[in-house]
N, C-alpha and C positions, 0 to 999 in steps of 0.2 A: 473517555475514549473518543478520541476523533480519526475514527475511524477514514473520514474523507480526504482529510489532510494526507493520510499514508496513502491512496491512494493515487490523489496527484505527485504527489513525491517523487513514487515510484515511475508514476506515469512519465513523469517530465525527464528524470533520471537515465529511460528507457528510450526516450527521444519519442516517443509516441505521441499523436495528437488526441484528443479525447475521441476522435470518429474512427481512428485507428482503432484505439481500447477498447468503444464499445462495441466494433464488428467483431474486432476476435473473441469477444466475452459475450457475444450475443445476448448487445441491449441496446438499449437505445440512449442515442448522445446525449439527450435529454434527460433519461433518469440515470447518466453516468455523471451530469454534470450538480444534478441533484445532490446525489454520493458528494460528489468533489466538495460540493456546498452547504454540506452538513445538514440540507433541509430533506434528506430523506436517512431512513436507516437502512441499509438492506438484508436480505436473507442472507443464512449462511452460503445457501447453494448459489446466490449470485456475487457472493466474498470468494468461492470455492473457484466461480468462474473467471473473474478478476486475475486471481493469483494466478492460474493456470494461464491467464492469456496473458500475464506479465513474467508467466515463467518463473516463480517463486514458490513459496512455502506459503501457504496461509497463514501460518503463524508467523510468519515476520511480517505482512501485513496489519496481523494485530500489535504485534512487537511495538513497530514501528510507531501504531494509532498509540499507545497509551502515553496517559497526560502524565503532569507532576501526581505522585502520592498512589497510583495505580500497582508503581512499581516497588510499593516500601519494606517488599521483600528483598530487595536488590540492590548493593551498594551503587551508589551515584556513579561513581568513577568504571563500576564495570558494566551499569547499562549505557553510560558513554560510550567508552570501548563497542559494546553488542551495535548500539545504531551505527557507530562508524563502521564498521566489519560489515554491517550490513548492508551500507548502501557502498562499500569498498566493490562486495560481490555484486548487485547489480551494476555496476562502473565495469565490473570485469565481463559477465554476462553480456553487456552492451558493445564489447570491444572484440567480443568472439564472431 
């Protein structure tokens, strides 16, 4: 799970800077930047906070984090599809 990776993702996706992210998530840019840099892991309640100050599902957060083999319940071609759709919706989210 890289969880951090989804996070900048979304972050950058969102046009957000990470001082952006960390104010609305109430944290600091420094352990946001941690996240982004896989040298920290976080809480769920500060995954919970994330999501909500990127305006998503927490679960597509996680969606988003899992590696190759995470997913080997889920054909290739339709967790394809899922990540496309789902940075389709933050693109559209960003545009409202």
């Amino acid at each position: 799970m890289n969880l951090g990776k989804s996070i900048q993702t979304c972050r950058v996706q969102r046009g957000f800077s990470q001082a952006d992210l960390a104010k609305r998530a109430g944290i600091s840019v420094s352990y946001l930047s941690m996240l982004e840099n896989s040298k920290r892991d976080p809480t769920i309640s500060t995954v919970e906070k994330l999501a909500s100050a990127l305006g998503m599902p927490i679960e597509l957060l996680f969606f988003l984090g899992a590696e190759q083999g995470e997913l080997a319940g889920i054909d290739k071609d339709l967790a394809g599809q899922l990540a496309l759709a789902a940075l389709g919706l933050l693109n559209e989210k960003n545009n409202d």
